[in-house]
C-alpha positions in Angstrom: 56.3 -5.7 56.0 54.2 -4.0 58.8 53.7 -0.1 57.7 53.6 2.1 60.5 50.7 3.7 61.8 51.0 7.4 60.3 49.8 10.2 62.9 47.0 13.4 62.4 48.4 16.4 63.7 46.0 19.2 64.0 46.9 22.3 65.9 44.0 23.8 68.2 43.6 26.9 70.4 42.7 27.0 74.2 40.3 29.5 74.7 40.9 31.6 78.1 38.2 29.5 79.7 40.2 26.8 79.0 38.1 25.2 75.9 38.7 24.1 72.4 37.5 22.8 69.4 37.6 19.4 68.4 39.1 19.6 64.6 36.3 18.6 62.1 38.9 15.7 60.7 38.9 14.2 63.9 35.2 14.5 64.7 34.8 12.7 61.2 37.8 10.0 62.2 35.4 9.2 65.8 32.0 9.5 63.8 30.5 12.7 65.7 28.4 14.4 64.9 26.5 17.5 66.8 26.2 16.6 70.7 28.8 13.6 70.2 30.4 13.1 73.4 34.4 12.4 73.6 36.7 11.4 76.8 40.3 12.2 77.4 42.4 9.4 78.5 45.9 10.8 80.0 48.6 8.4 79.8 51.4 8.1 82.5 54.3 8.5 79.4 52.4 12.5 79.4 50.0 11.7 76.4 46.3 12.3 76.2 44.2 10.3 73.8 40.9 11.4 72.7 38.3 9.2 72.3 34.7 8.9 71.6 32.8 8.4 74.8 31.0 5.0 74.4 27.7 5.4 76.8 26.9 1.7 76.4 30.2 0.0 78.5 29.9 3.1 81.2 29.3 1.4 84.7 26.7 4.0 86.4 28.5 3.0 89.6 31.8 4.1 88.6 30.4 6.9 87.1 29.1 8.3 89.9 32.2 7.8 92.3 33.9 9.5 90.0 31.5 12.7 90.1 32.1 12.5 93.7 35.5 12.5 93.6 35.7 15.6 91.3 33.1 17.4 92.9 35.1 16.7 96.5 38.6 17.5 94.7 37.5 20.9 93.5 35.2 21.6 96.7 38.3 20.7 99.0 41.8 20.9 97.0 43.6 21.1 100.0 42.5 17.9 101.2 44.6 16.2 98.0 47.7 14.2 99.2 50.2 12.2 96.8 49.9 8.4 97.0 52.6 7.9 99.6 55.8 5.9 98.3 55.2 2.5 100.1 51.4 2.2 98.6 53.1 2.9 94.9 56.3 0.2 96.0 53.2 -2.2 97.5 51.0 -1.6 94.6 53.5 -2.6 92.2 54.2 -5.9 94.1 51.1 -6.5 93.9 51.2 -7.0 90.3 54.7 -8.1 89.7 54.8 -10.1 87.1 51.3 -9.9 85.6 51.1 -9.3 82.0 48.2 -7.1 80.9 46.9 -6.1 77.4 44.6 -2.9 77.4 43.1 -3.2 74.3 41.8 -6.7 74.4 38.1 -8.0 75.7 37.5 -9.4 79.1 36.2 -12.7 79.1 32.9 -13.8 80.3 32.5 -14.0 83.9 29.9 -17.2 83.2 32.9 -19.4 81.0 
C-alpha cells in the first residue's frame, strides 16, 4: 500500500515590501544555495508551488514576452481586461476531451 506523500509546513513572514525568506529546509529540499534562483507556479485550485528555477529548459523567447507583458501590465494597469466568457467557453472546446499529463516529458519532435 501506496503511503501518502507527507507535506512541509513552514510558516514565513511578508516583509512590508512584500518579501520573504525562503525557509532553509526548503532551500536544502530544492538544492540552493546562495544566489539559487526559484519560480512560483500559481495553480487555478489557489495553490502556489515553489520551485527551483531550471535556466536550462527556459525558452529566451518566452522569456522575453513575458518581461513585456509585466513591464506593460504594471506600466498600464488600466489597460487589463478579463478574458471575456465566450474565449474561456471557446477555449475549453477547444480542448474537450484531450487528456493532458503535466508532469510527464514531451516527445521528440524528430520521432
Amino acid at each position: 500500500m501506496r503511503k501518502a506523500a507527507e507535506i512541509l509546513q513552514i510558516p514565513a513572514t511578508i516583509t512590508a515590501r512584500g518579501q520573504t525568506t525562503v525557509p532553509a529546509a526548503i532551500r536544502k529540499m530544492l538544492g540552493l544555495g546562495k544566489g539559487g534562483r526559484i519560480v512560483f507556479r500559481a495553480l487555478a485550485d489557489g495553490t502556489v508551488v515553489i520551485a527551483k528555477k531550471d535556466d536550462v529548459d527556459q525558452d529566451p523567447v518566452i522569456g522575453t514576452f513575458l518581461s513585456f507583458l509585466a513591464q506593460d501590465m504594471t506600466k498600464e494597469p488600466r489597460r487589463i481586461r478579463p478574458v471575456r466568457r465566450d474565449m474561456v467557453d471557446r477555449g475549453k472546446a477547444l480542448v474537450a476531451g484531450v487528456d493532458v499529463e503535466l508532469d510527464s516529458a514531451l516527445p521528440d519532435e524528430d520521432a
